[in-house]
PAZAPA-4460 file (N, C-alpha, C; in steps of 0.05 Angstrom, whole numbers, plus 32768, in hexadecimal, padded with zeros to 4 digits):
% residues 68
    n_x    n_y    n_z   ca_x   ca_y   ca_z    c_x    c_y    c_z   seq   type   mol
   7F18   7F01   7FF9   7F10   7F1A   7FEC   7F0B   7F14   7FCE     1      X     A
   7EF7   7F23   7FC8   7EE8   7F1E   7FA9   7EF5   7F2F   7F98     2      X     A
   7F06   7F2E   7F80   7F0F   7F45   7F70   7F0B   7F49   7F5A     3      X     A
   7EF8   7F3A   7F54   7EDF   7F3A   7F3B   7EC0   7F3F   7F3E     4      X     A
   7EBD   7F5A   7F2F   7E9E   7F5D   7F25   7E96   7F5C   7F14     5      X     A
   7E7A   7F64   7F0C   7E70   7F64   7EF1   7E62   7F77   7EFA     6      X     A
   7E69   7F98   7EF3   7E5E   7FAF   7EE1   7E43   7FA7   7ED2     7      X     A
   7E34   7FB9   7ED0   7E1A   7FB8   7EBB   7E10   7FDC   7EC2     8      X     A
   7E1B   7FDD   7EA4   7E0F   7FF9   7E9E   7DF3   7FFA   7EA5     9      X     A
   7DEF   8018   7EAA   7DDB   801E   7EB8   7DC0   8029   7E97    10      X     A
   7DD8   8036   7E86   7DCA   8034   7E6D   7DC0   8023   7E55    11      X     A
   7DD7   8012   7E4F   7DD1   7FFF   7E44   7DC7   7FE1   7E48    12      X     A
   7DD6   7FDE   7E5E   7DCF   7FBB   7E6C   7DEC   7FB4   7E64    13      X     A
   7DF8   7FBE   7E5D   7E18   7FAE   7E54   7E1A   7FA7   7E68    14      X     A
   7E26   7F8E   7E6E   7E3C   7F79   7E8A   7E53   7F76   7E83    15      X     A
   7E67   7F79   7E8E   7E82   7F71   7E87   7E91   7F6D   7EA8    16      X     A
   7E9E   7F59   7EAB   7EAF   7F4D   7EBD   7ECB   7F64   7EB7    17      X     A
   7ECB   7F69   7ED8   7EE3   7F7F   7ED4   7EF6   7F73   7EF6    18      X     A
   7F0F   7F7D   7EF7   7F1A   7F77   7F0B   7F1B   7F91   7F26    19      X     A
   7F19   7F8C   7F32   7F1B   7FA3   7F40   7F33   7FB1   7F57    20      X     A
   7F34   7FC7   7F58   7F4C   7FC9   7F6D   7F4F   7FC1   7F84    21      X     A
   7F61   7FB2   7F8D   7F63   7FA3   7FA8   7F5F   7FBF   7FB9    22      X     A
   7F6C   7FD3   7FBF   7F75   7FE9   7FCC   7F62   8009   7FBB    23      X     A
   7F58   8012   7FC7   7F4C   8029   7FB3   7F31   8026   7FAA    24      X     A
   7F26   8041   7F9F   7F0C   8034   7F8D   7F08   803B   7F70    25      X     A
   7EFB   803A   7F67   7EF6   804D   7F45   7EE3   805D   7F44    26      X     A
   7EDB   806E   7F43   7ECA   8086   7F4D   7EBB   8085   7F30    27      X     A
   7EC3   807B   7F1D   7EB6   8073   7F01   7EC1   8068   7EEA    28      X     A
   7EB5   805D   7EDB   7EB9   804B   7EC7   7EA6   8051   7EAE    29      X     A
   7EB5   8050   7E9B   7EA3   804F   7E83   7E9D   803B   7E75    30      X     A
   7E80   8033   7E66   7E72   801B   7E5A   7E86   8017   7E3E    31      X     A
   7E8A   7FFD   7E38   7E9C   7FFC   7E24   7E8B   7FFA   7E0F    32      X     A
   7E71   7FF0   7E16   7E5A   7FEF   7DFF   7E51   8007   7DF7    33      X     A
   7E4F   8018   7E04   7E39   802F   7E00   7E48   804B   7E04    34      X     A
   7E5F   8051   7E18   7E73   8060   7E22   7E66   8073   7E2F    35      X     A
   7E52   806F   7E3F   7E3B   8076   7E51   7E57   8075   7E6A    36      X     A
   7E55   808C   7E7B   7E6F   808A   7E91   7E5F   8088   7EAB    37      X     A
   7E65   8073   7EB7   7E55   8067   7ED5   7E65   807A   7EDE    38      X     A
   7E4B   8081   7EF6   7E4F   8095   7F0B   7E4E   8086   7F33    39      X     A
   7E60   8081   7F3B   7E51   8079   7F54   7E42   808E   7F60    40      X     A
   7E2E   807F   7F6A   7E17   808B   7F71   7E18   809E   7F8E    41      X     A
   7E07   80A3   7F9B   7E08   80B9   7FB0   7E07   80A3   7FC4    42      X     A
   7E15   80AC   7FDA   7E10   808F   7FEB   7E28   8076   7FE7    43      X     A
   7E2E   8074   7FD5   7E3F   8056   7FCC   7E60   8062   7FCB    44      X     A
   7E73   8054   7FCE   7E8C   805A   7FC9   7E9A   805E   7FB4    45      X     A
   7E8C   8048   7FA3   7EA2   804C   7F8E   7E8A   8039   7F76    46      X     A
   7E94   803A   7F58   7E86   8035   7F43   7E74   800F   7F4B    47      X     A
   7E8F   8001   7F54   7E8B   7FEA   7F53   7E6F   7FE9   7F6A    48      X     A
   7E77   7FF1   7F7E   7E5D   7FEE   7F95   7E42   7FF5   7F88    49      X     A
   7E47   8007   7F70   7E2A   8019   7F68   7E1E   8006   7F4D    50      X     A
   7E32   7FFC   7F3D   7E27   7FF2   7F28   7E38   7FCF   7F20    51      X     A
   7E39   7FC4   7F39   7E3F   7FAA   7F37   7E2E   7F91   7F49    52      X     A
   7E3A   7F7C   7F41   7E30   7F69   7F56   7E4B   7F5A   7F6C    53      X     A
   7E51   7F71   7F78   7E62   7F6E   7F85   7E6D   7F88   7F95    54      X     A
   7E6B   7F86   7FB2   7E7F   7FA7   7FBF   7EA0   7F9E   7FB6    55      X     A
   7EA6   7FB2   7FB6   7EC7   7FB9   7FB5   7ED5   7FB0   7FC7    56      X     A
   7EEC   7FA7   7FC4   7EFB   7F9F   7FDD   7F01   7FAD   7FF6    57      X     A
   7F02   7FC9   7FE9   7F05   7FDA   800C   7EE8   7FCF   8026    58      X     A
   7ED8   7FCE   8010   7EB9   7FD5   801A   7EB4   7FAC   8024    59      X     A
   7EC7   7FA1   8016   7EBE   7F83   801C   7ECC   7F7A   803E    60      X     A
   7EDF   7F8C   8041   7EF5   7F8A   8057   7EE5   7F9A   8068    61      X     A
   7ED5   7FB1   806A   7ECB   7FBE   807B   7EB7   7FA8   8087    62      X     A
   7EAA   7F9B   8073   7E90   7F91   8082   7E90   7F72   807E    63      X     A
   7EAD   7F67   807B   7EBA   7F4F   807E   7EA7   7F38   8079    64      X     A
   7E98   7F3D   805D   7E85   7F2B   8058   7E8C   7F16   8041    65      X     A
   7EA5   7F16   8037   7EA7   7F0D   801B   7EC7   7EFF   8024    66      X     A
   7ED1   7EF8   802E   7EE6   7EE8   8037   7EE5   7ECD   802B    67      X     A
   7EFC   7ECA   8020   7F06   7EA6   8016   7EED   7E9D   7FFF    68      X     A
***
């Protein structure tokens, strides 16, 4: 399981490496550059699925693609 993404604001382009919850999701996050507050999107679970390069761990175990 993967428990690192990288976020990129949707307004500014900021990236920042964040850790994520093993268990749970974050329904949002705010840009530390800009303080622009990510929204997950319609459709998506949680912030990380919507504005990262990486699904969340609930979502990595559902569709058992990201192992070791």
């Amino acid at each position: 399981m993967i428990l690192t993404a990288i976020l990129k604001c949707p307004a500014c382009g900021f990236t920042k490496e964040e850790t994520m919850p093993a268990r749970g999701v974050e329904s949002r996050y705010q840009c530390v550059q800009c303080g622009v507050w990510m929204e997950t999107k319609t459709g998506e679970c949680c912030v990380f699925c919507s504005h990262s390069n990486m699904i969340c761990p609930p979502e990595q175990e559902k569709r058992d693609c990201c192992s070791g």
